[in-house]
N, C-alpha and C positions, 0 to 999 in steps of 0.2 A: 524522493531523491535520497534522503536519507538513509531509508532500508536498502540502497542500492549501494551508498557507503557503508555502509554494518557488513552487509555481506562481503563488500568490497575486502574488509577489514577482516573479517571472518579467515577469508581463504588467506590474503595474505598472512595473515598472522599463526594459521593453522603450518601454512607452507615453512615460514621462518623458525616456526617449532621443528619442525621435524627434521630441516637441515643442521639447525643445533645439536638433537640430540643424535645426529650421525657424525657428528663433527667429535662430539663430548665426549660422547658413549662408546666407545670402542668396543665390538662386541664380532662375534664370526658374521659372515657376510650374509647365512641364512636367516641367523637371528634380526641381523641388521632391516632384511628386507620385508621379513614378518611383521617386523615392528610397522614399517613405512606404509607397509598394505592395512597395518591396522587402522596405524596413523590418519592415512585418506580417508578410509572408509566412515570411521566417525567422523571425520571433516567434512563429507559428503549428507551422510546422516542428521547431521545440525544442520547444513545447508538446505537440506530438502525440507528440514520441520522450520525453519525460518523462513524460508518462500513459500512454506503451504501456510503456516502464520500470516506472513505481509498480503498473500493474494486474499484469507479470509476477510481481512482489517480493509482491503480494497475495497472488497464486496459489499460489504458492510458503508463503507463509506459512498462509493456509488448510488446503493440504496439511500441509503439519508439524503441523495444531494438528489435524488429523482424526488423523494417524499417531498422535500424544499421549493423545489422546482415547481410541483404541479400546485400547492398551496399556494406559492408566491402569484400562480397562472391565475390561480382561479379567486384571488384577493382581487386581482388587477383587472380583470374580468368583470366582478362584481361592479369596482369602482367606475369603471368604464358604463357599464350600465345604466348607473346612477346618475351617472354625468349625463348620459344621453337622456335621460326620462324629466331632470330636471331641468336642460336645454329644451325638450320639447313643450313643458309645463310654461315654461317662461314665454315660450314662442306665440304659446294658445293665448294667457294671460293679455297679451300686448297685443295680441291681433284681435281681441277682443272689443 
């Protein structure tokens, strides 16, 4: 959620740049629009290298939380086992 406010934050903040400096800058209408097309395009370019960042950090975190996963499985697995062998050990014991 956060990386979805950063970005969030990104663009608008990129956008509020650039109506600033059309506002400030007074400049011919061609230089004006040069500027804007620059303007997006590097706001576009950090946008794409910060969403190819968050989906790496995803990937990454998805992997660790499958690694967790199947440890926690097969912890719980074991124990479950143990319980059964030791219920059966007790069952012979008494029935003895």
């Amino acid at each position: 959620m956060a990386a979805k406010d950063w970005v969030k934050g990104l663009v608008v903040g990129g956008l509020i740049g650039a109506a600033l400096g059309i506002l400030y800058a007074p400049k011919r209408g061609e230089e004006t629009r040069e500027e804007i097309a620059k303007s997006f395009q590097d706001l576009r370019d950090k946008a794409r290298h910060q969403l190819d960042e968050t989906c790496t950090k995803m990937d990454e975190f998805a992997s660790r939380g499958k690694e967790l996963y199947n440890e926690g499985k097969e912890k719980v697995s074991k124990a479950l086992d143990f319980c059964a062998k030791d219920q059966a050990e007790k069952k012979s014991a008494g029935a003895s």
